[in-house]
N, C-alpha and C positions, 0 to 999 in steps of 0.2 A: 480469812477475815470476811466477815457480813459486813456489807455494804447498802443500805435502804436506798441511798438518793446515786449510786453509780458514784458519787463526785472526789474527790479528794483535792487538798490544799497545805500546802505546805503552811510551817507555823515555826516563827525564829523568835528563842526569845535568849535575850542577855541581861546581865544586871543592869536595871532601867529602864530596858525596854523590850517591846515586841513589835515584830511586821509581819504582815501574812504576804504569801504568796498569789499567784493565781489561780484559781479554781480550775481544776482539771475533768473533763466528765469520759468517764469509762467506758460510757455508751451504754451498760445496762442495768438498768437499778435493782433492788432487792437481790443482791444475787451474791455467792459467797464465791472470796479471790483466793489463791494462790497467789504468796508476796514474796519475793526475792528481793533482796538488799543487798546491794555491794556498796563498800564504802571503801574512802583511798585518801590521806592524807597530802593538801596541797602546799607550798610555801608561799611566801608573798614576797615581792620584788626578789631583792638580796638576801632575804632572809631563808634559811632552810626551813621543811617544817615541823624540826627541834626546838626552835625558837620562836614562829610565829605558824601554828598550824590552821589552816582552812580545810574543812573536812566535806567531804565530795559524796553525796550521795548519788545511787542511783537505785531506783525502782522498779522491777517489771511486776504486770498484773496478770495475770491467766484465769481465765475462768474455772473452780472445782468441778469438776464433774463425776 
């Protein structure tokens, strides 16, 4: 992934609506990542997450070299 400004920001959008995250900065601009994604399904209170899922992201960046 190219990156110009280093920054990334989460972005959630549902039927209605959208919220942004916070802006996170990489430390180094113009410069292309290596992206790994893990994701994990969470449940909410009593509920498993068969029935009401929350979905868990997680991100690492590495610099290509």
């Amino acid at each position: 992934m190219h990156l110009t400004t280093g920054r990334i920001q989460s972005v959630d959008q549902w039927s209605g609506g959208v919220s942004y995250g916070e802006e996170f900065d990489l430390g180094k601009e113009n410069s292309a990542w290596q992206v790994g994604i893990h994701c994990g399904a969470l449940g909410h209170e009593e509920f498993t997450p068969s029935i009401i899922s929350l979905t868990l992201l997680k991100l690492q960046f590495w610099l290509d070299r």
